[in-house]
C-alpha positions in Angstrom: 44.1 127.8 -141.8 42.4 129.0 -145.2 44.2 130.3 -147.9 42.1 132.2 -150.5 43.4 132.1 -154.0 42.6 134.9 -157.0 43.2 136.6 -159.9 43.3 134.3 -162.7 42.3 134.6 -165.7 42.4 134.9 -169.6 45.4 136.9 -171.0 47.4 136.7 -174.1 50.9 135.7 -174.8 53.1 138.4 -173.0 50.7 139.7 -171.0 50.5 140.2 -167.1 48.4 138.7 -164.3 48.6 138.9 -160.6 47.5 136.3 -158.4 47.0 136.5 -154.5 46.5 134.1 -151.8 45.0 135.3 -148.5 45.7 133.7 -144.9 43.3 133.2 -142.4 45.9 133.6 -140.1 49.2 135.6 -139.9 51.5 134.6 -142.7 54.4 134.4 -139.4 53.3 131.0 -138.1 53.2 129.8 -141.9 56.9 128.8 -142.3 56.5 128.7 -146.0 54.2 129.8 -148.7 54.2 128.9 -152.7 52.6 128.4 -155.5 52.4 125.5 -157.5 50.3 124.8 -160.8 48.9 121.9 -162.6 48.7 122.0 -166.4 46.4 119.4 -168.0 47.6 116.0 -167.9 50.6 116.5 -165.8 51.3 116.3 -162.3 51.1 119.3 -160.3 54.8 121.2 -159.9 56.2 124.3 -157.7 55.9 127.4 -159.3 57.5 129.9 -157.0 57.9 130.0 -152.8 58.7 132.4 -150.4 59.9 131.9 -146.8 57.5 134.0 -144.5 59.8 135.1 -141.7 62.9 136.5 -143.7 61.6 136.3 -147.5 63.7 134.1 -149.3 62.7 133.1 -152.6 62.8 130.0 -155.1 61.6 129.9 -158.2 60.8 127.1 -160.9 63.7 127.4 -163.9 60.8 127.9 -166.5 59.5 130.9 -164.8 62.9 132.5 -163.4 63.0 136.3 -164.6 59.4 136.3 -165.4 57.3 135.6 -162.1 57.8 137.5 -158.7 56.7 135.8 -155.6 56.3 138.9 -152.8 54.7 139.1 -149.7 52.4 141.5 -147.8 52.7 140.9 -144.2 49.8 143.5 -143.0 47.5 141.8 -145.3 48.6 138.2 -145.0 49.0 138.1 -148.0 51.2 136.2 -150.7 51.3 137.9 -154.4 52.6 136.2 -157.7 53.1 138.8 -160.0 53.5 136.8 -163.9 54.8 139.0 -166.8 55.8 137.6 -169.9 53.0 135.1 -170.0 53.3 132.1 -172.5 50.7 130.0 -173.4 52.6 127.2 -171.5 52.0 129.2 -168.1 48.2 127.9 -168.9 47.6 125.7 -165.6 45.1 125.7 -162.3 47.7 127.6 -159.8 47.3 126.9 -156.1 48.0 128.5 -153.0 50.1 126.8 -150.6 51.7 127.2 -147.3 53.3 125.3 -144.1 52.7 126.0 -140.7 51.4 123.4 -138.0 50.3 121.3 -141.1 49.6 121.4 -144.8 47.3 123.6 -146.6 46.1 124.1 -149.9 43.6 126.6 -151.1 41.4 126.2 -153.9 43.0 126.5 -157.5 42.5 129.7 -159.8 42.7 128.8 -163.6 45.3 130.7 -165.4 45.2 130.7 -169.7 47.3 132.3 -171.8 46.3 132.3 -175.6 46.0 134.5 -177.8 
């Protein structure tokens, strides 16, 4: 399985970016899919995650209200929509998801600053 991971980029404080991670592989036999992020000098955390069959949803307290994890099953395709950006969103966010194994797609560097 591959997960393809874009849409970062530089935005200012408040802004809006929308990242998306495409599945080789229908999103149904990947139980779980999420985002996490890694900010420089700190470990890499969950951002947001998203059951695949019946779309639950858990976020991160520091991003609740703010970031919308969402689905597209045709496209198999997992969206995190980011409003209200702070310059403490700044991080590498990667695509992750588990099915038979453990995946992890390739990081897309987020900044916020203004």
């Amino acid at each position: 399985v591959q997960l393809q991971a874009s849409g970062g980029g530089l935005v200012q404080p408040g802004g809006s970016l929308r990242l998306s991670c495409a599945a080789s592989t229908n999103i149904f036999s990947l139980r779980r899919m999420a985002w996490y992020r890694q900010a420089p000098g700190k470990l890499r955390a969950l951002v947001a995650e998203i059951v695949t069959y019946g779309g639950n949803t858990n976020y991160a307290d520091s991003v609740k209200g703010r970031f919308t994890i969402s689905r597209d099953i045709a496209k198999n395709t997992v969206y995190l929509q980011m409003n209200s950006l702070k310059p403490e969103d700044t991080a590498v966010y990667y695509c992750y998801a588990v099915g038979a194994g453990i995946y992890w797609g390739a990081g897309t560097l987020v900044t916020v600053s203004s």
